[in-house]
N, CA, C and O atoms as a Tinker XYZ file with bonds, in Angstrom:
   284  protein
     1  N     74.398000  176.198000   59.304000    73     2
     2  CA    75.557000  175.869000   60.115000    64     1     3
     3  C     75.946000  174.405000   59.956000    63     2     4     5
     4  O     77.110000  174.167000   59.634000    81     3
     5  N     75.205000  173.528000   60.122000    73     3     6
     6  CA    75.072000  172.207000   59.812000    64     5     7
     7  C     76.059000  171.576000   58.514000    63     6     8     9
     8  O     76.898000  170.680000   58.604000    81     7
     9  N     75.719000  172.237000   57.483000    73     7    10
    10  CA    76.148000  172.168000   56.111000    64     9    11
    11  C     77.441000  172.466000   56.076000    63    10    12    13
    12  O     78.210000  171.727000   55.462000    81    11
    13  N     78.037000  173.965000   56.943000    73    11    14
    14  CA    79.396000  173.981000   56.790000    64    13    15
    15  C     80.217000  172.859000   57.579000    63    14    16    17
    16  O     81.216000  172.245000   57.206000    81    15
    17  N     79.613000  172.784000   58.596000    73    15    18
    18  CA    80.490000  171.403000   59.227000    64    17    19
    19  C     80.422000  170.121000   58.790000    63    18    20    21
    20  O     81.301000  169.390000   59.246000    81    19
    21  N     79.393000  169.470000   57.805000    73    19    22
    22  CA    79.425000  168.643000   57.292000    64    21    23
    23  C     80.304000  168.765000   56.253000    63    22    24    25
    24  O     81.069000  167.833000   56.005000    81    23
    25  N     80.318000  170.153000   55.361000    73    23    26
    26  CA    81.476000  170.211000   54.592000    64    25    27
    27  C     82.911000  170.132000   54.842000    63    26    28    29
    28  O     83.824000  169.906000   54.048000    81    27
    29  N     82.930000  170.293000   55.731000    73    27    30
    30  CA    84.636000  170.897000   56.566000    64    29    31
    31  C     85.083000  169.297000   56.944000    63    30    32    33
    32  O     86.221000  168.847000   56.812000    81    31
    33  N     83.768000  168.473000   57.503000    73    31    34
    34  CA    84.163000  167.161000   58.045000    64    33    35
    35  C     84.489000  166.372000   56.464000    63    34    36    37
    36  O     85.369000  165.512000   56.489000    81    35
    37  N     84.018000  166.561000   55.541000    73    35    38
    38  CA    84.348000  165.887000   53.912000    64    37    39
    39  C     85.436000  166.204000   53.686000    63    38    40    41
    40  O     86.221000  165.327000   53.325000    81    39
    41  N     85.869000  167.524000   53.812000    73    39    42
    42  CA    87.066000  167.752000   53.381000    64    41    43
    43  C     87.945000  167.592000   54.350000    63    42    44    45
    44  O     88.955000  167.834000   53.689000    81    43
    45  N     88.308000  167.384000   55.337000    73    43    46
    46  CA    88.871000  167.154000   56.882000    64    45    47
    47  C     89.261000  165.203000   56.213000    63    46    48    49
    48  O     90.334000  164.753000   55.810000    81    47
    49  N     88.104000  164.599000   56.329000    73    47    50
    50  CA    88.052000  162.842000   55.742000    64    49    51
    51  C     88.651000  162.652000   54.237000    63    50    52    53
    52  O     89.377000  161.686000   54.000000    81    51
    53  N     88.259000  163.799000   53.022000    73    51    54
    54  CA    89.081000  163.550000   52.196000    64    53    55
    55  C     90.353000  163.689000   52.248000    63    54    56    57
    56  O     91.022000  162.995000   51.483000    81    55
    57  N     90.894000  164.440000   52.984000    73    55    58
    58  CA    92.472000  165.113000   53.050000    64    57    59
    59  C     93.380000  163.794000   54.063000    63    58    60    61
    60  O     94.577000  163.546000   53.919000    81    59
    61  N     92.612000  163.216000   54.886000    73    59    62
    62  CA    93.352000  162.526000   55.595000    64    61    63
    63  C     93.360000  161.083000   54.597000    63    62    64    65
    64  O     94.460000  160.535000   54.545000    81    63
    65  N     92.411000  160.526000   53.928000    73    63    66
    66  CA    92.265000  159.591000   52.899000    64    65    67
    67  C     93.679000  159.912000   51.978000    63    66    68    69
    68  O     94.605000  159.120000   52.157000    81    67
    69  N     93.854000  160.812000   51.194000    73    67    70
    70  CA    94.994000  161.080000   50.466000    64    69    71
    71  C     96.317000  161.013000   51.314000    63    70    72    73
    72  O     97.356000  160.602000   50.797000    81    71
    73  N     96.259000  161.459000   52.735000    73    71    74
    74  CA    97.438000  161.417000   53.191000    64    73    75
    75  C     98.073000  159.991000   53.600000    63    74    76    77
    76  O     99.274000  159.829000   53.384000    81    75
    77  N     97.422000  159.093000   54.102000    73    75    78
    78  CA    97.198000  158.163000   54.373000    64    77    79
    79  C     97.586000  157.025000   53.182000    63    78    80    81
    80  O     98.238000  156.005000   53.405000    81    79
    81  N     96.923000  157.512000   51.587000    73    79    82
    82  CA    97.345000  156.887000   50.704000    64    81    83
    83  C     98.846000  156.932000   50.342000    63    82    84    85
    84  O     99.660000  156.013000   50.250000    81    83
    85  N     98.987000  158.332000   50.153000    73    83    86
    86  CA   100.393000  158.581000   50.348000    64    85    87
    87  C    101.111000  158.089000   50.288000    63    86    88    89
    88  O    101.764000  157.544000   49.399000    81    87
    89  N    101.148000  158.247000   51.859000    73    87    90
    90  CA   102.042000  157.197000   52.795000    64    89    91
    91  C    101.981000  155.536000   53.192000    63    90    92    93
    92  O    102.464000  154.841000   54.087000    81    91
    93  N    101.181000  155.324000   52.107000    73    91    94
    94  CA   100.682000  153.796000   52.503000    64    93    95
    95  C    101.811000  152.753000   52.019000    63    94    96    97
    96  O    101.898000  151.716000   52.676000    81    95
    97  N    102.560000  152.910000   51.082000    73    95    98
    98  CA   103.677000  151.941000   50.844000    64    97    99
    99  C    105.080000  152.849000   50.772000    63    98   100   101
   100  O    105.886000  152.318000   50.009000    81    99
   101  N    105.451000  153.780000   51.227000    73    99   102
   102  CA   106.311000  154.551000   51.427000    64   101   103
   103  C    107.827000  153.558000   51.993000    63   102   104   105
   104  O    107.856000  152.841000   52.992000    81   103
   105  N    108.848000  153.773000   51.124000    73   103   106
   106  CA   109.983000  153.316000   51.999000    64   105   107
   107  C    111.104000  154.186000   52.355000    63   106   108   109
   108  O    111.893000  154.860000   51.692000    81   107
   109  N    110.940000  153.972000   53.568000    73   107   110
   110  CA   112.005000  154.889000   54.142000    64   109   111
   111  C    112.978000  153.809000   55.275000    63   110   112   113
   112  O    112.772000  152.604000   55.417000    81   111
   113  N    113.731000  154.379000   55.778000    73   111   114
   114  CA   114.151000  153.653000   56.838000    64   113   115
   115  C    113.966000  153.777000   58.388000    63   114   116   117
   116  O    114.605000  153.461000   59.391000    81   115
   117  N    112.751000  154.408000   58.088000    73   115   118
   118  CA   111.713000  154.472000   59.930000    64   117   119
   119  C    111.996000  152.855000   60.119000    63   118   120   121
   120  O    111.905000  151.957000   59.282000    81   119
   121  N    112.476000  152.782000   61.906000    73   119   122
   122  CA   112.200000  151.835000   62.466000    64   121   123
   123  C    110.828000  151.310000   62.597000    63   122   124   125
   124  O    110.215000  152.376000   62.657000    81   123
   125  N    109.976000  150.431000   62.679000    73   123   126
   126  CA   108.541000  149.703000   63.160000    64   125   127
   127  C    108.979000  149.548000   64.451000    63   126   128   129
   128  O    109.983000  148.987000   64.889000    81   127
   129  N    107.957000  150.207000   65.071000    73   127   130
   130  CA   107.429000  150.054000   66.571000    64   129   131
   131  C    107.127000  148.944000   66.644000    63   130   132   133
   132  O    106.506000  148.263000   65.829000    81   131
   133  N    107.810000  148.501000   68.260000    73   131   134
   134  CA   107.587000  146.823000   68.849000    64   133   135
   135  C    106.472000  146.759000   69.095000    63   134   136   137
   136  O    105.985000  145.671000   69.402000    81   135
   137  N    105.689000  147.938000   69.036000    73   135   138
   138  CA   104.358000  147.712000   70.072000    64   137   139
   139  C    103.483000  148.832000   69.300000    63   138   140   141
   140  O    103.958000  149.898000   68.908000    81   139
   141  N    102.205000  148.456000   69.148000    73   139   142
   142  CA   101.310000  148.945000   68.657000    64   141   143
   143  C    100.925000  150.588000   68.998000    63   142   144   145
   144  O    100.221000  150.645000   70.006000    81   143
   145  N    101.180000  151.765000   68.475000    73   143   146
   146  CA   100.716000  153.101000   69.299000    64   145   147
   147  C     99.145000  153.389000   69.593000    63   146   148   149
   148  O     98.683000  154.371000   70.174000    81   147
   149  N     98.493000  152.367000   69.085000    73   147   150
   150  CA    97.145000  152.544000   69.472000    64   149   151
   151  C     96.745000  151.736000   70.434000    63   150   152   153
   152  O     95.912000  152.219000   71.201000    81   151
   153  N     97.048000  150.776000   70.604000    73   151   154
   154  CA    96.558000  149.417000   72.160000    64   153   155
   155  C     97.691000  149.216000   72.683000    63   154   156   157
   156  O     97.616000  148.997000   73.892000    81   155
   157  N     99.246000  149.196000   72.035000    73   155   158
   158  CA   100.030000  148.878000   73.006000    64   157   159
   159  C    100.526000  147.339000   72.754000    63   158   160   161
   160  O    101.670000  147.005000   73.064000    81   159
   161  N     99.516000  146.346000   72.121000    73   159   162
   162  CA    99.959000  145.202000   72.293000    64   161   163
   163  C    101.328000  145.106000   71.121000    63   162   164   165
   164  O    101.454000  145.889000   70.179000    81   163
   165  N    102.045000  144.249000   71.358000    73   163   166
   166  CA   103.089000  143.698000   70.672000    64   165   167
   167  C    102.850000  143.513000   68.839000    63   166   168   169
   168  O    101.956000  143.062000   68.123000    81   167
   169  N    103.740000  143.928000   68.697000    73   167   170
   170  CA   103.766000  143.586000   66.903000    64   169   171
   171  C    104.432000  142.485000   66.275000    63   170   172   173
   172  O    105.633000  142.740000   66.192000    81   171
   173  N    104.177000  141.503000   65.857000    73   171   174
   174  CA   105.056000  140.369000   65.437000    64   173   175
   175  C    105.887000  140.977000   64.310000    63   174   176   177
   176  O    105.586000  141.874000   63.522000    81   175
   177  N    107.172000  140.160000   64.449000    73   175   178
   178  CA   108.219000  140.457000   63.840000    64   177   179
   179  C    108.030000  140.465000   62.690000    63   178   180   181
   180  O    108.028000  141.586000   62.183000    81   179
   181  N    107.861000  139.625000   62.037000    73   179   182
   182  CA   107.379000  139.361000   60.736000    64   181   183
   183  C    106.618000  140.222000   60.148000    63   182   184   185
   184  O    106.711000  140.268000   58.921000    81   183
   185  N    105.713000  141.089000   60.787000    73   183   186
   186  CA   105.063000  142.533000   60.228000    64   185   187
   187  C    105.430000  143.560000   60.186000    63   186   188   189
   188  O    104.978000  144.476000   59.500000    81   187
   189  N    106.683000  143.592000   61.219000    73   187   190
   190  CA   107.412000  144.854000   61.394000    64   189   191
   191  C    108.423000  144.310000   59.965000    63   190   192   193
   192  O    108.703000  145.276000   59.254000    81   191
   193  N    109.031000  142.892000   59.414000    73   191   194
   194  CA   109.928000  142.886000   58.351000    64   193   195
   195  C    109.299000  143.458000   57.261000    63   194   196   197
   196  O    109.797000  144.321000   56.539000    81   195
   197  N    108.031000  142.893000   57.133000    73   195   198
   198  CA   107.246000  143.226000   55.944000    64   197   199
   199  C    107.239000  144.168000   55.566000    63   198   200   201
   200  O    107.460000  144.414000   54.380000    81   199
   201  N    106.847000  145.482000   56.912000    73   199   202
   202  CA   106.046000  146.505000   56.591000    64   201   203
   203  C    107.246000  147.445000   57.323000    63   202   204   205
   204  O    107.121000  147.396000   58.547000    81   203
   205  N    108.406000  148.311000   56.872000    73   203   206
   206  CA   108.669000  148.857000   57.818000    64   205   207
   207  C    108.473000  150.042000   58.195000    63   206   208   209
   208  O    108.132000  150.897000   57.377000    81   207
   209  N    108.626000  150.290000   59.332000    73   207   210
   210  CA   108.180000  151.863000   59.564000    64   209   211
   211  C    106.829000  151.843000   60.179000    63   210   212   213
   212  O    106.243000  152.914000   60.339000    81   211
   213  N    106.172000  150.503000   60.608000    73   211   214
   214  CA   104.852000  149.770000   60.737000    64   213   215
   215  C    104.446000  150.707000   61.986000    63   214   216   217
   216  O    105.406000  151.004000   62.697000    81   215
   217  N    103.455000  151.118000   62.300000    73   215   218
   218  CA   103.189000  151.658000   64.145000    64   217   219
   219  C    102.097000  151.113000   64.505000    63   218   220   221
   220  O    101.710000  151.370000   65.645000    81   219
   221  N    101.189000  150.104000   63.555000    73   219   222
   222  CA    99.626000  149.805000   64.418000    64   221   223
   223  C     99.948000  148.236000   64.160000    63   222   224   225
   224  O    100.514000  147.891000   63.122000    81   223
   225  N     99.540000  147.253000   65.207000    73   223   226
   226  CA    99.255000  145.925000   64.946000    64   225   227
   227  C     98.164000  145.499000   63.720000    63   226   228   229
   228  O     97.508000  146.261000   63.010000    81   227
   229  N     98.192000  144.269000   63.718000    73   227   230
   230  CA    96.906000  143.954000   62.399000    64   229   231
   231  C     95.529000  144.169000   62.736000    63   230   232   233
   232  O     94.699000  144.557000   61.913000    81   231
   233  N     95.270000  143.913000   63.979000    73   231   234
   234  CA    93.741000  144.210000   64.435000    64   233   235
   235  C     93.592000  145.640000   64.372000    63   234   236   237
   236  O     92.519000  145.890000   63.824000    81   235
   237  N     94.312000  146.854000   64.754000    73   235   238
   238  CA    94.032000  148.004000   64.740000    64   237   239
   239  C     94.396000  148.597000   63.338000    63   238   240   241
   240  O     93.642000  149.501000   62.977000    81   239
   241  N     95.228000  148.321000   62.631000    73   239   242
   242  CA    95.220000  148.198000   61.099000    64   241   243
   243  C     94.160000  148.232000   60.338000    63   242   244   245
   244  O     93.712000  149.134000   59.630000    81   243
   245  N     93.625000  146.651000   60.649000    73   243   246
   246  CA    91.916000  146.947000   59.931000    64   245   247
   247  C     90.872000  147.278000   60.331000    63   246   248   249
   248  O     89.846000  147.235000   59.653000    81   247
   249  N     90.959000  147.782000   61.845000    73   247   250
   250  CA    89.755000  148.993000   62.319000    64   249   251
   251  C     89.558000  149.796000   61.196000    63   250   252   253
   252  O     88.610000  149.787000   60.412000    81   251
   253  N     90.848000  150.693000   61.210000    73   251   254
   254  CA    91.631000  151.803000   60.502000    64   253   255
   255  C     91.169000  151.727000   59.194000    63   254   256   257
   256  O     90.654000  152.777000   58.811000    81   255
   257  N     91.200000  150.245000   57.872000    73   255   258
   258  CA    90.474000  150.382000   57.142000    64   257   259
   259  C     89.655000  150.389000   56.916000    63   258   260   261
   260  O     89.189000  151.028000   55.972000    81   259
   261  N     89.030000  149.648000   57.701000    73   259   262
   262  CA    87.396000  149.144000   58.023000    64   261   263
   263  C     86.890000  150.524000   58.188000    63   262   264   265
   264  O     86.150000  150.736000   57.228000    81   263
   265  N     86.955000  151.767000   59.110000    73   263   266
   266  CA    86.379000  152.820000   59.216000    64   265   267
   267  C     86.456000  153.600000   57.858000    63   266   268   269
   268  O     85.511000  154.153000   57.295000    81   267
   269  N     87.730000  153.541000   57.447000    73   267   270
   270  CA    87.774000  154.608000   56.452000    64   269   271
   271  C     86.472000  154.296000   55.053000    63   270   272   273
   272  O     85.823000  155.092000   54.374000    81   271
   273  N     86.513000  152.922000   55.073000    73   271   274
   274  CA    85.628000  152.073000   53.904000    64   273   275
   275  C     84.192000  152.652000   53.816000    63   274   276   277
   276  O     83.386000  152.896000   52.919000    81   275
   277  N     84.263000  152.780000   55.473000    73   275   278
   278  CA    82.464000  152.596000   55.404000    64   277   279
   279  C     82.087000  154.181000   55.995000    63   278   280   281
   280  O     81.247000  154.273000   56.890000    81   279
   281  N     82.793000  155.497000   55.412000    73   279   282
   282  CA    82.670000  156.455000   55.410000    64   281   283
   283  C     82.352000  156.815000   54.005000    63   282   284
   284  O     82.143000  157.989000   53.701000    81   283
């Protein structure tokens, strides 16, 4: 039992890795959220120009990579 859910969780982590890549420099004309959807705090402007379509601040950004890395 163990084994299938460890499998399901690999393929569950690989599938979101690809999606994620994806969409990682994608341009579209999504607005960037003023405010972070994961904490809420404020997004500086300048990241929303950079990046648009942006929805996480920089600290929750590199949670986000930081977890995926060390999986």
């Amino acid at each position: 039992m163990a084994d299938e859910l460890d499998r399901d969780q690999e393929i569950y982590d690989r599938d979101l890795e690809l999606l994620i890549e994806k969409n990682r420099f994608r341009t579209d004309s999504t607005t960037s959220l003023l405010y972070c959807h994961l904490c809420g705090e404020p997004i500086p402007e300048k990241r929303r120009k950079t990046l648009p379509g942006i929805k996480t601040c920089t600290d929750c950004q590199e949670d986000i990579e930081r977890r995926l890395k060390n999986k």
